[in-house]
N, C-alpha and C positions, 0 to 999 in steps of 0.2 A: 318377847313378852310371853309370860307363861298362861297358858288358854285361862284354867283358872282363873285368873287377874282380871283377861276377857270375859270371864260369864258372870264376874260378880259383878262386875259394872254393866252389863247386861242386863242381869236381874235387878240392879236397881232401876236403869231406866225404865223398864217391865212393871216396875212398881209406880215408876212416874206418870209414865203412859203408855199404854197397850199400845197401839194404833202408830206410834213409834218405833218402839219395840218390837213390834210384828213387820214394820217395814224394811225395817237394818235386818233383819235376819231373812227378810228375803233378796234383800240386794247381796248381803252375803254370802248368799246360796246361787245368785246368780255371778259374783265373780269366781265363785269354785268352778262353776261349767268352764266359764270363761278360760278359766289357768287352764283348765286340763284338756278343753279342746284345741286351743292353740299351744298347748305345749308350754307352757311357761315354766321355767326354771323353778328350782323348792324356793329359793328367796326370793323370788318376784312374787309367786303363786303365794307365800305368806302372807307377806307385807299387802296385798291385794285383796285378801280376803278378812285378813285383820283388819284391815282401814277402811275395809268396807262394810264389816260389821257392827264397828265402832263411826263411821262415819256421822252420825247426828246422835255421838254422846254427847255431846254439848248444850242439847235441849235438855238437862237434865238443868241446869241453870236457869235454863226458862220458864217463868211462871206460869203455874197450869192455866190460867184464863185464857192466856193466848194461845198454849200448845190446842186448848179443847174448844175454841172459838171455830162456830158452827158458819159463820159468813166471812166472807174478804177483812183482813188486817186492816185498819185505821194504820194511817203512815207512822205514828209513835210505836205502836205494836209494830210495824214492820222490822223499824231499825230496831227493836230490840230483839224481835225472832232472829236478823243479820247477824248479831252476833255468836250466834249456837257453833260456829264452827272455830270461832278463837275460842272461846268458852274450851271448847272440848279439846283442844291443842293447849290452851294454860294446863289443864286439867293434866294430862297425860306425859306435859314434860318435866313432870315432876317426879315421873319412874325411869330412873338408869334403863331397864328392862325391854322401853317402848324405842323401840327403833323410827330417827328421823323418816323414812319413807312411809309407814304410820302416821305419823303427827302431821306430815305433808298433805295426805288422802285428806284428813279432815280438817285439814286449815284450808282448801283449797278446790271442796269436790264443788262450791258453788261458782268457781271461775267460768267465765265461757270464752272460747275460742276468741268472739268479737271485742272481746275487753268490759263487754256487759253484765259481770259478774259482781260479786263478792268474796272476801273483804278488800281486796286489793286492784280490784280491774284488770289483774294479769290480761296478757295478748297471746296467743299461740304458743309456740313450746317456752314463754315463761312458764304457762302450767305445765307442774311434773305429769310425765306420761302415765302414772300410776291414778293420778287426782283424776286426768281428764276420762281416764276408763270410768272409775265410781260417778261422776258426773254425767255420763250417759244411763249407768244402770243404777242411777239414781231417779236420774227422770223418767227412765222406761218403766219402772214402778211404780212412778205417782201414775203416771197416764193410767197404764194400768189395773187402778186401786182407785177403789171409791174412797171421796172425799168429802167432808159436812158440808164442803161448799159445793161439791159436782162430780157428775157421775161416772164412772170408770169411762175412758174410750175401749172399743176394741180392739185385739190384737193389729189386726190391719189399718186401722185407726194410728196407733200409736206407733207402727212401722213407717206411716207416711211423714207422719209428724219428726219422727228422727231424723229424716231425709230430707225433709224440708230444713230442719235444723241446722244443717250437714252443713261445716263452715263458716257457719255464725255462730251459734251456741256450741256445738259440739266437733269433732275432731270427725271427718268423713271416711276417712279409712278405719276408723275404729268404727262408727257406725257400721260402715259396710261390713263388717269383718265381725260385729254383734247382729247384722240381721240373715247372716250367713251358717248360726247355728244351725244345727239340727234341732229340728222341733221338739226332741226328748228333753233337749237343755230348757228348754221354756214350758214345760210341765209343770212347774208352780201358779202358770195362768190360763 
């Protein structure tokens, strides 16, 4: 995929919603620590940080009411925010250009481990191991990030919460191995 291609669909969702926008490009900026402190290969290190910063292009399908609704989803709003990541996977396999391990990040960053996910209930390494990274530095950026519904947790807050996670929602060797950064890598919080 040519970066280009990445920043203009970028900038549209930027235009759709900030608050979106602003999120994908810090999760982006946390799978670059990511690749480069465990050494990830250039194609893993790509496809991880492109699917990570394209991961929730797919709300761009989503109607602003919902993207900008300040309290908890009504369940008809829920199942339609669910679909923001086939949304963005229709979206994307329509460029030669966009590499399946791409399309996979974002069809697939909201599976959990336990099979409590979305779109599909994947179980354990049915998630591609590229999905199940952006699904952690997905969530460690909502935690976080203040939200219209509620308020940032703390760093140490949002470390225990992963931990707790570890095995049900999220993959615990990647956890471990995400709270084993060096503190410079999490200088975006």
């Amino acid at each position: 995929m040519r970066d280009h291609f990445m920043m203009e669909l970028l900038t549209y969702l930027k235009k759709k919603d900030l608050d979106t926008y602003e999120h994908s490009i810090r999760v982006g900026r946390m799978a670059e620590s990511i690749a480069f402190y465990f050494g990830f290969n250039e194609a893993k290190t790509n496809h991880l940080v492109k699917g990570c910063y394209l991961h929730d292009i797919g709300k761009i399908g989503i109607p602003q009411n919902i993207l900008s609704k300040s309290t908890g989803l009504d369940p008809d709003e829920w199942e339609t925010m669910k679909k923001h990541p086939s949304l963005g996977a229709e979206m994307l396999q329509a460029y030669a250009s966009v590499d399946q391990e791409i399309i996979d990040i974002i069809t697939y960053h909201h599976e959990r481990l336990n099979g409590e996910g979305y779109p599909y209930g994947l179980v354990g390494e049915q998630i591609p191991e590229l999905a199940r990274w952006c699904s952690i530095i997905d969530s460690f950026d909502c935690m976080l990030s203040d939200r219209p519904y509620r308020k940032r947790l703390s760093l140490q807050e949002a470390q225990n919460e992963l931990l707790l996670q570890s095995d049900k929602q999220f993959d615990k060797y990647m956890v471990n191995m995400l709270l084993n950064l060096p503190d410079i890598a999490l200088n975006m919080y």
